[in-house]
C-alpha positions in Angstrom: 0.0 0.0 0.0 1.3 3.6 -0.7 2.3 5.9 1.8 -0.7 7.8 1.1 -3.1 5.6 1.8 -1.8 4.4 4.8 -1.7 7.5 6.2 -5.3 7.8 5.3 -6.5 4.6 6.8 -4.4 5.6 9.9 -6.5 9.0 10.2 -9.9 7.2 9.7 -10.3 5.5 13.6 -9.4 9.2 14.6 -12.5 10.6 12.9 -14.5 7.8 13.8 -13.8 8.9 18.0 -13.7 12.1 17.1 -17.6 12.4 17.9 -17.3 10.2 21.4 -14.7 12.3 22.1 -16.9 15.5 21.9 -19.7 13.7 23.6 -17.4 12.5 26.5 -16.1 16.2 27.2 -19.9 17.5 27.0 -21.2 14.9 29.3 -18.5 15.9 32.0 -18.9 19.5 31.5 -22.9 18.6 32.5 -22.8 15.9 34.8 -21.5 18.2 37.7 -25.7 19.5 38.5 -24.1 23.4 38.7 -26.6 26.1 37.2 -26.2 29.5 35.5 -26.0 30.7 38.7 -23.3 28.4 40.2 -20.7 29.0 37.6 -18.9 32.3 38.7 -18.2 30.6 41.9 -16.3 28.2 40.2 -16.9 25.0 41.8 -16.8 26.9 45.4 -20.2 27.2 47.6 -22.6 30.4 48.3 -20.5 32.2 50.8 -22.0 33.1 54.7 -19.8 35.1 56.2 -18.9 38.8 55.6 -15.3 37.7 54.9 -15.7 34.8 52.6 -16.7 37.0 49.2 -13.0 38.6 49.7 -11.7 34.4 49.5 -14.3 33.9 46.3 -13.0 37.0 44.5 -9.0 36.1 45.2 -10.0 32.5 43.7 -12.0 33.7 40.7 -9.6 36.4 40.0 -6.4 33.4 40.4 -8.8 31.1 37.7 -9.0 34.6 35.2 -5.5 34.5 35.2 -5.0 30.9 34.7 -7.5 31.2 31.8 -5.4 34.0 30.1 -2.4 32.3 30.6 -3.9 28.9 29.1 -5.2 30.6 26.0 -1.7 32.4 25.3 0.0 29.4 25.9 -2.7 27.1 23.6 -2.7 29.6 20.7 1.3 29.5 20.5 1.1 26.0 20.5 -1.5 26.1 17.8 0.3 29.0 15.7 3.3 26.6 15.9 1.4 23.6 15.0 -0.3 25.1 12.0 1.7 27.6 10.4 5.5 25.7 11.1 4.3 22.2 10.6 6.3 20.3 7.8 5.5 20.2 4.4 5.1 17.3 2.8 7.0 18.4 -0.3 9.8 19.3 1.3 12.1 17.4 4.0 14.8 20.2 4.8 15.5 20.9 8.4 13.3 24.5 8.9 15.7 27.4 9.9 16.6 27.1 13.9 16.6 29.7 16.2 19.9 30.3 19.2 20.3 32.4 21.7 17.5 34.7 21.2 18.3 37.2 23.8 15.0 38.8 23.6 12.5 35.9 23.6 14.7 34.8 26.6 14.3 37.6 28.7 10.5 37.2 27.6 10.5 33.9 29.0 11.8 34.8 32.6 10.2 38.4 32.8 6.7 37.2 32.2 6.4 34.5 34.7 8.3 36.6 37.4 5.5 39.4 36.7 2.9 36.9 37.0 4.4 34.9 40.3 5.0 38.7 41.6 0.8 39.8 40.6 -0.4 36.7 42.6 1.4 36.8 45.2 0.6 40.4 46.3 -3.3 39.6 45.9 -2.4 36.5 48.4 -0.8 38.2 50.5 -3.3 41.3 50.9 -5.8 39.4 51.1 -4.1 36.8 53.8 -3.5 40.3 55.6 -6.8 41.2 55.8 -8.9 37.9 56.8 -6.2 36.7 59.4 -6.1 40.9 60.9 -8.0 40.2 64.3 -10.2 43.2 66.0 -9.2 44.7 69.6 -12.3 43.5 71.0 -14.6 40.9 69.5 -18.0 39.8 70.3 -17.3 36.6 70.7 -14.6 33.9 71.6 -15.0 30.5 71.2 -11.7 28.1 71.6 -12.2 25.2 69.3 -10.5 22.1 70.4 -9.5 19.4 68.0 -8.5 15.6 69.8 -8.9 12.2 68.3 -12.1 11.5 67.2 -14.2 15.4 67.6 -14.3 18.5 68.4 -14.6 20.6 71.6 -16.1 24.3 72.1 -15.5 26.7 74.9 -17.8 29.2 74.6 -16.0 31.7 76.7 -19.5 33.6 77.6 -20.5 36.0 80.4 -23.3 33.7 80.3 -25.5 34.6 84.0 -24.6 38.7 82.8 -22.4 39.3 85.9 -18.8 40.6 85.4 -18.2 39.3 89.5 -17.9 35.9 88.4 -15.2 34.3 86.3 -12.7 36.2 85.9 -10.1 33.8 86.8 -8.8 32.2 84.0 -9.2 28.5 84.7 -6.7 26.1 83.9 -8.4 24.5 81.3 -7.1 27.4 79.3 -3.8 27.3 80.1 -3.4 26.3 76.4 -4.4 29.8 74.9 -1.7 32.4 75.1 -2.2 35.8 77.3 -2.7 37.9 73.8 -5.9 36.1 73.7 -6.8 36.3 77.2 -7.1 40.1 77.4 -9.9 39.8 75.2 -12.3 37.7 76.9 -15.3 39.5 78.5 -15.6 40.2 81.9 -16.9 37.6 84.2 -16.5 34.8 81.3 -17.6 32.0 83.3 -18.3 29.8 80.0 -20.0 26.9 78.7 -18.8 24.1 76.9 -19.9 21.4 74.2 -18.2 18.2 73.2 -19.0 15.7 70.7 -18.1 11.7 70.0 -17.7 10.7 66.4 -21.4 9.2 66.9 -22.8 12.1 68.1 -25.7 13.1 65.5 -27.1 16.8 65.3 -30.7 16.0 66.5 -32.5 18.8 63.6 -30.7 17.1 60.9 -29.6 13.7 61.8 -26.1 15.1 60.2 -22.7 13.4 62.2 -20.8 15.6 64.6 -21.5 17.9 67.4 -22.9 21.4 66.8 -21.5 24.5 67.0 -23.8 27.2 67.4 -23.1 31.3 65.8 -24.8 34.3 66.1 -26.0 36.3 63.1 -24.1 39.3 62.3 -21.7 39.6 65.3 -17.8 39.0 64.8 -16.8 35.7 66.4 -12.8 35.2 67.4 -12.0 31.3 66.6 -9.0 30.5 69.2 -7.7 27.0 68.0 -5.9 24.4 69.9 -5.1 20.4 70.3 -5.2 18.0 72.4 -2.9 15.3 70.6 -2.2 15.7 66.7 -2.4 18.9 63.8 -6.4 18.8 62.8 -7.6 21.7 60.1 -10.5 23.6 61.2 -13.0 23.7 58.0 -16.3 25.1 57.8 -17.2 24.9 53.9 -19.4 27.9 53.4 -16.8 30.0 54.8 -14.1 29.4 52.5 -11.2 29.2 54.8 -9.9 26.7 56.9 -7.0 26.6 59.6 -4.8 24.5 61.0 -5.2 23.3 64.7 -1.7 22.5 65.7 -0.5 21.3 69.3 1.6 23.7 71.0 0.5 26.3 68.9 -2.7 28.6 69.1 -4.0 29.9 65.3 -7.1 32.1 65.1 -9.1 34.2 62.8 -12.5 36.2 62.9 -15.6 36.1 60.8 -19.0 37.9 60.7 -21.6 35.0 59.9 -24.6 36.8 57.4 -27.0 33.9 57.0 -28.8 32.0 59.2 -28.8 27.9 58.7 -27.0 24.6 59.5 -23.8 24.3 57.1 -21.1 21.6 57.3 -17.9 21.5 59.0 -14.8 19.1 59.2 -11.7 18.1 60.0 -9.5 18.7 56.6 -6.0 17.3 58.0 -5.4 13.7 57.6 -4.9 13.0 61.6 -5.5 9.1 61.5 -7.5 6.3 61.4 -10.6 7.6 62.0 -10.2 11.4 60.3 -12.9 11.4 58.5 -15.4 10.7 60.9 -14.4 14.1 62.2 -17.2 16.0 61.3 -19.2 19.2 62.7 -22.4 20.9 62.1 -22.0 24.9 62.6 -25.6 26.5 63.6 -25.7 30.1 62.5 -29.3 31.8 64.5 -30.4 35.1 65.9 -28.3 36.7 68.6 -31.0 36.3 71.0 -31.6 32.3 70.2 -27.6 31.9 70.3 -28.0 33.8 74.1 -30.7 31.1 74.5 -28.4 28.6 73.5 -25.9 29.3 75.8 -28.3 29.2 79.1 -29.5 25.8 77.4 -25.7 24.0 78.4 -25.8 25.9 81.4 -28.3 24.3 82.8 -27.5 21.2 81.5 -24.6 21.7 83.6 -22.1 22.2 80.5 -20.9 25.2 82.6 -16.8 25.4 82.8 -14.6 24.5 79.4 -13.0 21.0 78.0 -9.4 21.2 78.5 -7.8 23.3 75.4 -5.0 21.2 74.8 -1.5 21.1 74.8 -0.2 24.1 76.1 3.1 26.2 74.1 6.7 26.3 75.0 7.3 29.1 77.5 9.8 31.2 74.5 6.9 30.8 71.7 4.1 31.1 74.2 3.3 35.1 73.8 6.2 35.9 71.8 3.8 36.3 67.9 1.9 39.8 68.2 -1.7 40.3 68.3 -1.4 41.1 64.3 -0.9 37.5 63.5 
């Protein structure tokens, strides 16, 4: 058989897929159940908090310029494909190009400009969300151990600044930079969950941590044993709950409902029966709330976890 035809049989199973091909990649593009109206996002969910939309934005402004970068990159490669391809008259070796000063600079320029773009937005934005305020509403220390979660609600919960104001030595965990800015007479409630514990609106796994509408909460994170990651999905972020070492960070919630929360560190065998719920209600039903473990005699905190080194214990700034 000539050449010609055998290169003509060859390209024949290629049109033959062509249409699966096309049918494959439309199928995929479908199958994910997102709407009109799901598609800026991006594959991330409806924000709740007053902080998340600054997350969304930074990670549909990092896909825009992943997009732009894709199509310059694909339409070189296509401009090369099509317009420098071989002819099949001719078999020379095409002209070759060396030490192009120019294009090289090009190539170390761009991506520099594009590393240097990125990161600023990252870093502005990390700024901002991680920035905590001189006196929040509301601290709550999360605790992560093998299999749950913990949460101290450190609450003037009876309304009397008399009582509470030692700190008790179940918070020896959470630095003094902390401690300056929890309310007066903070005696504190407390809620702990079990892997089997269920959430008893919902049936969903995982104890229930309960928010108020539109006041700023402080998260204060610690450990009892291993690093956990402290992930509620609707609010876009997630921190790491480290032993020995206290992260926190602030949000507003905006939207009252029951979202899911989990654990997004591999920490063991049974890591992914970490789960939470997070209850975001009124201010007034979240006051209820608290008077609710009270007198189930939740009053007091779970033990924080493992406490820092004496030189790393207050030595980070209240910026961090």
């Amino acid at each position: 058989m000539s050449p010609n035809g055998s290169d003509r049989s060859s390209r024949r199973p290629m049109r033959r897929k062509l249409p699966q091909v096309l049918t494959a990649g439309l199928i995929l593009a479908t199958a994910t159940g997102c709407t009109y109206k799901d598609f800026p996002r991006l594959g991330m969910p409806t924000p709740v908090t007053e902080e998340a939309p600054r997350i969304l934005s930074l990670w549909q402004g990092s896909w825009a310029a992943a997009l732009a970068t894709g199509v310059l990159v694909w339409g070189l490669i296509l401009w090369s494909v099509i317009f420098h391809r071989r002819s099949r008259t001719k078999v020379e070796v095409p002209p070759q190009t060396r030490y192009n000063m120019p294009i090289e600079a090009l190539y170390t320029v761009v991506p520099l400009i594009i590393v240097s773009v990125l990161f600023y937005f990252t870093a502005r934005d990390e700024s901002k969300l991680l920035s905590l305020s001189p006196k929040p509403a509301h601290t709550i220390n999360v605790v992560g151990f093998q299999w749950s979660w913990g949460f101290n609600y450190i609450e003037n919960v009876d309304g009397s600044t008399a009582t509470g104001n030692e700190i008790p030595k179940e918070l020896d965990a959470i630095p003094d930079r902390f401690r300056k800015d929890f309310p007066k007479g903070a005696e504190g409630v407390y809620d702990v969950g079990i892997p089997g514990t269920r959430n008893p609106q919902n049936g969903n796994p995982g104890p229930t941590l309960w928010l108020p509408k539109g006041e700023k909460v402080r998260f204060v994170l610690t450990s009892r044993d291993v690093i956990h990651s402290f992930w509620v999905v609707p609010f876009l972020m997630k921190q790491d709950v480290i032993p020995g070492h206290t992260n926190s960070f602030e949000v507003t919630p905006n939207q009252e409902g029951t979202f899911m929360g989990k654990c997004a560190e591999l920490c063991g065998v049974d890591h992914s029966r970490m789960l939470f719920n997070v209850k975001v209600v009124s201010p007034e039903r979240y006051q209820a709330h608290l008077k609710e473990l009270a007198k189930k005699g939740q009053t007091g905190y779970v033990p924080a976890g493992i406490e820092q080194t004496n030189p790393a214990r207050n030595a980070e700034t209240n910026k961090l």
